[in-house]
Z-matrix of the N, CA and C atoms (Angstrom, degrees):
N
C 1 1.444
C 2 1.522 1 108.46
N 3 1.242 2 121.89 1 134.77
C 4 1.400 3 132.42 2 179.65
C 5 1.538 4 111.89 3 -108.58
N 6 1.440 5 128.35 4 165.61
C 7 1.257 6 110.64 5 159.59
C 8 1.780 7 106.12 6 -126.88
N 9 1.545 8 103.64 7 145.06
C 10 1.659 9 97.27 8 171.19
C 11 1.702 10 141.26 9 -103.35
N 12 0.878 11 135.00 10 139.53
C 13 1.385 12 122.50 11 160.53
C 14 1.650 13 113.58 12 -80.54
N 15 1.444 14 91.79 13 143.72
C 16 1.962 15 91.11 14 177.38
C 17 1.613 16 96.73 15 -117.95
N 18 1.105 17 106.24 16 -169.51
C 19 1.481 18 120.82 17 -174.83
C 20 1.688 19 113.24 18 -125.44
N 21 1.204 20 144.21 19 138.86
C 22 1.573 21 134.97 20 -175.19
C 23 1.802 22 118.41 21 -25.62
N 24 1.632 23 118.77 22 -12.98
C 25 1.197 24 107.39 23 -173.50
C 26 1.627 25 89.23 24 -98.97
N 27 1.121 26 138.32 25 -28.57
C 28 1.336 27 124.20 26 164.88
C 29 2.002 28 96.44 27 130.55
N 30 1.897 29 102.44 28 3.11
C 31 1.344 30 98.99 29 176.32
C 32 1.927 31 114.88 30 -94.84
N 33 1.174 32 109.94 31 151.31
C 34 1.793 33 135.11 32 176.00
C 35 1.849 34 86.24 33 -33.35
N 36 1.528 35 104.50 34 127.05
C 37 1.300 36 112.37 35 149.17
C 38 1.381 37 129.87 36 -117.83
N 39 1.633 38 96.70 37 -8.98
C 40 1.809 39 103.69 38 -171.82
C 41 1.414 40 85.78 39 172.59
N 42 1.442 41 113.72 40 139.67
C 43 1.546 42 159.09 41 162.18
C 44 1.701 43 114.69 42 -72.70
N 45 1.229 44 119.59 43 116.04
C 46 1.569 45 111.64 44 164.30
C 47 1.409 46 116.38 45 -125.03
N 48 1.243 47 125.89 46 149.74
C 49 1.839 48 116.67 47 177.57
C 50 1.283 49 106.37 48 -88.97
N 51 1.414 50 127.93 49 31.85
C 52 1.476 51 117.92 50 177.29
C 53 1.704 52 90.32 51 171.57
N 54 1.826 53 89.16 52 135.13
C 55 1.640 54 100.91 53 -159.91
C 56 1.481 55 116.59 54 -51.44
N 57 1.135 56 171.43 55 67.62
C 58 1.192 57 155.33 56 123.39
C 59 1.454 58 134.85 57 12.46
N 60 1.375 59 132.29 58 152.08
C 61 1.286 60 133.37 59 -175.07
C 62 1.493 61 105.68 60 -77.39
N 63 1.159 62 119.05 61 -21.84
C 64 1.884 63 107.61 62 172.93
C 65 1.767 64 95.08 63 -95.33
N 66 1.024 65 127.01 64 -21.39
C 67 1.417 66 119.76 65 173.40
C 68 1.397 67 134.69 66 -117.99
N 69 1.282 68 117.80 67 63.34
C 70 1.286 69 119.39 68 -163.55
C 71 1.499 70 120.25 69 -81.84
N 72 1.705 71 109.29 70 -11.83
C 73 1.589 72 129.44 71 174.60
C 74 1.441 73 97.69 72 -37.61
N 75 1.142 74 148.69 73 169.90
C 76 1.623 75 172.08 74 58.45
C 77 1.470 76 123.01 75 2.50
N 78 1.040 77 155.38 76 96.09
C 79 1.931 78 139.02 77 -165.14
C 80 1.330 79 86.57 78 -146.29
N 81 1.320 80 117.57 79 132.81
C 82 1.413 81 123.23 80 152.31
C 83 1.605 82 110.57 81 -104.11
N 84 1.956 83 92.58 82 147.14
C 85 1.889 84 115.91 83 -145.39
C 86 1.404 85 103.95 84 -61.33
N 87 1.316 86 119.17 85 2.27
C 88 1.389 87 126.44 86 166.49
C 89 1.590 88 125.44 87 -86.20
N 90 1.258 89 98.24 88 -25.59
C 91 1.762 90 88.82 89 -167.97
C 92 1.404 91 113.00 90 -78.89
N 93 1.371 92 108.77 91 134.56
C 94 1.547 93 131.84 92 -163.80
C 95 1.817 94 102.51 93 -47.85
N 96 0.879 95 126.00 94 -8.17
C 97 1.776 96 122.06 95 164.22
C 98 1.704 97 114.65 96 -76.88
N 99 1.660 98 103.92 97 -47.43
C 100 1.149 99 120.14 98 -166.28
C 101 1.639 100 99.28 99 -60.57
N 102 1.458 101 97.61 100 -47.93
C 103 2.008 102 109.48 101 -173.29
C 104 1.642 103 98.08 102 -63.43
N 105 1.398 104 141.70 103 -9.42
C 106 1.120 105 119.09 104 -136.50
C 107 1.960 106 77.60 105 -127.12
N 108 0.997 107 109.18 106 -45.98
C 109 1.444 108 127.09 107 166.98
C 110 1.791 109 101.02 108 -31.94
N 111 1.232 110 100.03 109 -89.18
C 112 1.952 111 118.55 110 -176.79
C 113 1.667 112 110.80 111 -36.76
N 114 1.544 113 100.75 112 -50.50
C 115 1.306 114 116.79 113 -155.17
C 116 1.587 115 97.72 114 -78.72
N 117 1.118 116 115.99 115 -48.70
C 118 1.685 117 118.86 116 -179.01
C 119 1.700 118 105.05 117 115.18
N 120 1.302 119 115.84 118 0.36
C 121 1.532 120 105.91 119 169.59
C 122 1.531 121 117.05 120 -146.05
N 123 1.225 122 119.77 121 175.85
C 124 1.447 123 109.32 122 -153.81
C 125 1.971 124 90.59 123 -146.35
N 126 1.531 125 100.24 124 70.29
C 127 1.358 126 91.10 125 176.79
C 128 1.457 127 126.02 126 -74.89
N 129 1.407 128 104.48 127 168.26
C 130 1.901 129 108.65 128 -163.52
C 131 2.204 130 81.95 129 -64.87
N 132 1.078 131 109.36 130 -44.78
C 133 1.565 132 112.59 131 -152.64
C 134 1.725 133 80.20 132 -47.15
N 135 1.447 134 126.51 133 -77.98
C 136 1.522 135 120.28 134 -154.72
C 137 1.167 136 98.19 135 -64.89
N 138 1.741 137 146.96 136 -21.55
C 139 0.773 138 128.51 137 -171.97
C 140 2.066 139 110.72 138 -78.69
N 141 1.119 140 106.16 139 -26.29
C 142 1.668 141 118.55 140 166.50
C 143 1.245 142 124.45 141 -60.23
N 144 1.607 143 111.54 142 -51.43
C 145 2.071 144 118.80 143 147.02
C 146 0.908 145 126.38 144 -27.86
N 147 1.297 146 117.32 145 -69.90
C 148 1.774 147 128.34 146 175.46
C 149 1.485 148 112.00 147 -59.05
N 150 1.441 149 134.55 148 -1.33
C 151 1.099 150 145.01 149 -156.11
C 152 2.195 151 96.81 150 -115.56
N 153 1.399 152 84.41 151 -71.06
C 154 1.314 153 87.37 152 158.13
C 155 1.493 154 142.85 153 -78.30
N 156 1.376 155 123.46 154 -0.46
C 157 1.686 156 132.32 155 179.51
C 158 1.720 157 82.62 156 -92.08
N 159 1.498 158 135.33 157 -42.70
C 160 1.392 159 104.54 158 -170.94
C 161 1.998 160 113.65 159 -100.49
N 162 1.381 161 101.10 160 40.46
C 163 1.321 162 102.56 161 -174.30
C 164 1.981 163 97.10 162 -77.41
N 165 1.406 164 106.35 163 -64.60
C 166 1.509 165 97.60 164 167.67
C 167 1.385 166 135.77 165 -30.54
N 168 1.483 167 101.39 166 -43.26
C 169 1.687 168 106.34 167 170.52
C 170 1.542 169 106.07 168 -84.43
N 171 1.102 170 144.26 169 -2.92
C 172 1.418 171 138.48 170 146.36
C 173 1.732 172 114.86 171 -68.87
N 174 1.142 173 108.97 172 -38.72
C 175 1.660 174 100.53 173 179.96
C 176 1.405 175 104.47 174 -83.41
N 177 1.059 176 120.55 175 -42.98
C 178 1.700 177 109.77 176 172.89
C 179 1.468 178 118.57 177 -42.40
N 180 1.625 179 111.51 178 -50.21
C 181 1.768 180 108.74 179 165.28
C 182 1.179 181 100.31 180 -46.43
N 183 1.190 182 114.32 181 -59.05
C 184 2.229 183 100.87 182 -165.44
C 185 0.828 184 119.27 183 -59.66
N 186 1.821 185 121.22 184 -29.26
C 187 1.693 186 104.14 185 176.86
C 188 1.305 187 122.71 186 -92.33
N 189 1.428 188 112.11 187 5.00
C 190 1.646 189 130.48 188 149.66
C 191 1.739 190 125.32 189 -55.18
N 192 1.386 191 77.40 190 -63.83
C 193 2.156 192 101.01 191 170.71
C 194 1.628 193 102.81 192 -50.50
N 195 1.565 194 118.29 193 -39.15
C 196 1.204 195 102.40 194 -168.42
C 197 1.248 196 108.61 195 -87.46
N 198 1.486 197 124.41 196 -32.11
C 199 1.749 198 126.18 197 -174.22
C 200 1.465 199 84.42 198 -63.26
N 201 1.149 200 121.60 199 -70.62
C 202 1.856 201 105.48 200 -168.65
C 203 1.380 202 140.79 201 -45.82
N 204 1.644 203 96.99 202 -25.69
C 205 1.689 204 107.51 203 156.97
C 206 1.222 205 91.35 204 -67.47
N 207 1.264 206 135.26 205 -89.67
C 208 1.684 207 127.42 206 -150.59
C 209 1.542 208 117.31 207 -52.53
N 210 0.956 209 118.73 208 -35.55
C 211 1.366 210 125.79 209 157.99
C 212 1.681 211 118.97 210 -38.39
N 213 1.380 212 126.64 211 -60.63
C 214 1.088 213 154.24 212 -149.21
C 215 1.839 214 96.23 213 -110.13
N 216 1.790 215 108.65 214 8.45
C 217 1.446 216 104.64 215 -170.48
C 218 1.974 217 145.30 216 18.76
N 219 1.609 218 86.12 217 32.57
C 220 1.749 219 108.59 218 150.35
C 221 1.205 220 136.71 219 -51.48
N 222 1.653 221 112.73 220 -33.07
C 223 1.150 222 128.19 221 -179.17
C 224 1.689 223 92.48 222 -169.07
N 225 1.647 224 96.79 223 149.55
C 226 1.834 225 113.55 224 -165.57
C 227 1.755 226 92.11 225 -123.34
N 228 1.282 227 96.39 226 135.61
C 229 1.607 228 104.22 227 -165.14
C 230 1.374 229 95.69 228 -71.94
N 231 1.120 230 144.31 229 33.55
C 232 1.770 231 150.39 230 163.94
C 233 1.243 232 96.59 231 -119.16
N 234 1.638 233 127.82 232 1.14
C 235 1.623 234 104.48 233 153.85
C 236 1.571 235 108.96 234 -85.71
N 237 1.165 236 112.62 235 2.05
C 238 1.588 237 108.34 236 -176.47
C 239 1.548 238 117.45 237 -69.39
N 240 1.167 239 123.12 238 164.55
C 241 1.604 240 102.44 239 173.70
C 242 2.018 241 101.22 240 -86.72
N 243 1.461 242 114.27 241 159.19
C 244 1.242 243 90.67 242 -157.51
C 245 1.895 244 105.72 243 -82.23
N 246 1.089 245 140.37 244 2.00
C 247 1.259 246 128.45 245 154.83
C 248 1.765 247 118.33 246 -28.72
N 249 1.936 248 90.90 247 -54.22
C 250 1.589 249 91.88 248 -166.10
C 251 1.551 250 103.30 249 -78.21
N 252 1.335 251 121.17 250 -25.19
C 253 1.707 252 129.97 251 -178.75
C 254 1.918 253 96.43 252 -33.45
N 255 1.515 254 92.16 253 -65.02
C 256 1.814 255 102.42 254 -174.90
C 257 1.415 256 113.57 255 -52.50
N 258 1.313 257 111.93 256 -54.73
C 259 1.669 258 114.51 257 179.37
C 260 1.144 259 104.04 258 -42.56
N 261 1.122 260 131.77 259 -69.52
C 262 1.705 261 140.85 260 -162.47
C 263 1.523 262 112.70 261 -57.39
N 264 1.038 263 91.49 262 -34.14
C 265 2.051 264 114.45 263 -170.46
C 266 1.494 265 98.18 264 -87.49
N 267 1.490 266 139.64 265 -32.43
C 268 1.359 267 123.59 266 166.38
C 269 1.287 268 107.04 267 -91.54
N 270 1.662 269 132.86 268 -31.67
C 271 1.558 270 111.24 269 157.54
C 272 1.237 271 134.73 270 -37.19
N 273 1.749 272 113.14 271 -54.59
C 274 1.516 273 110.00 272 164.48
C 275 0.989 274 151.26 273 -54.85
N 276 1.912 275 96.60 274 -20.10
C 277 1.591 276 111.96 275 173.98
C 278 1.628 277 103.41 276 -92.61
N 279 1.050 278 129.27 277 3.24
C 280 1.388 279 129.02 278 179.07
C 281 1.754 280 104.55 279 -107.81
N 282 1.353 281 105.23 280 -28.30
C 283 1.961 282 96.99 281 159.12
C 284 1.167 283 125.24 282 -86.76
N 285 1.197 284 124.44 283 -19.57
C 286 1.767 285 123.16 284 157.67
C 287 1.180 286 105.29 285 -80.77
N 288 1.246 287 134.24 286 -19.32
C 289 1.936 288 126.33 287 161.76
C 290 1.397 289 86.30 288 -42.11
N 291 1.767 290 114.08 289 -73.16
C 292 1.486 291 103.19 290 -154.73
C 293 1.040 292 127.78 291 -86.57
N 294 1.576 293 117.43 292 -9.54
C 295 1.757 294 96.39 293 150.06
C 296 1.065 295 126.14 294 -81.97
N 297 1.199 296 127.55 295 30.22
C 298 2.126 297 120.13 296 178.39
C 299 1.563 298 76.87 297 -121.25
N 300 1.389 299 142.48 298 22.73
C 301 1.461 300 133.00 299 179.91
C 302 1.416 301 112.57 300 71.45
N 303 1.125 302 101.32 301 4.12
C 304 1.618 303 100.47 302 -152.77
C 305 1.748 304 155.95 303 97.86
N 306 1.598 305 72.81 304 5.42
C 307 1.799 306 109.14 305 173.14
C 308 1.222 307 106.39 306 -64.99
N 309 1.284 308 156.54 307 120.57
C 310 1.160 309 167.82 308 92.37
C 311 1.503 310 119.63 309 -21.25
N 312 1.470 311 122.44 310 174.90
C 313 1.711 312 108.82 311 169.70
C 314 1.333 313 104.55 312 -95.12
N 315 1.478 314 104.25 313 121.56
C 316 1.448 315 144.24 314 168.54
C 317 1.538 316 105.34 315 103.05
N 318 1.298 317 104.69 316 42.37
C 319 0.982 318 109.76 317 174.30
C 320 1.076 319 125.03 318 -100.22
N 321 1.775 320 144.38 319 170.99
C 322 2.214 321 119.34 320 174.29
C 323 1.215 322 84.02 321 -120.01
């Protein structure tokens, strides 16, 4: 893990191995900014990686955003059209699979 300083447009000005007061950001030495920073170029290809490696961590926010609307009754998962009703409804039953370890009923 590295930490960065940016500059007012929001681009890499300098790299540190331990957080600092001009760099308090977080970046791990992989992410396609960090490579593009060191290396001196910022191709579309790594820039398309980094686009797609955080697509999972973008849908996980949404299916967060959405339990907390429904939770917080903003929106009732029967406004969904029902395709997405199922998606959402076997995701949830597949994340309480894995927090009970995988206990099911009659399960040890």
């Amino acid at each position: 893990m590295r930490y960065v300083a940016r500059d007012n447009q929001g681009k890499i000005v300098a790299i540190f191995d331990r957080p600092h007061q001009a760099a308090p950001e977080a970046m791990n030495e992989n992410d396609p900014e960090m490579v593009a920073f060191v290396t001196g170029t910022a191709s579309e290809e790594a820039l398309r990686q980094h686009l797609q490696n955080s697509e999972a961590d973008l849908l996980r926010i949404l299916e967060d955003l959405i339990n907390v609307l429904i939770d917080n009754n903003l929106i009732l998962l029967t406004d969904f059209p029902p395709a997405a009703q199922r998606k959402l409804m076997q995701r949830q039953g597949i994340r309480d699979k894995l927090r009970s370890g995988g206990r099911g009923p009659g399960g040890r």
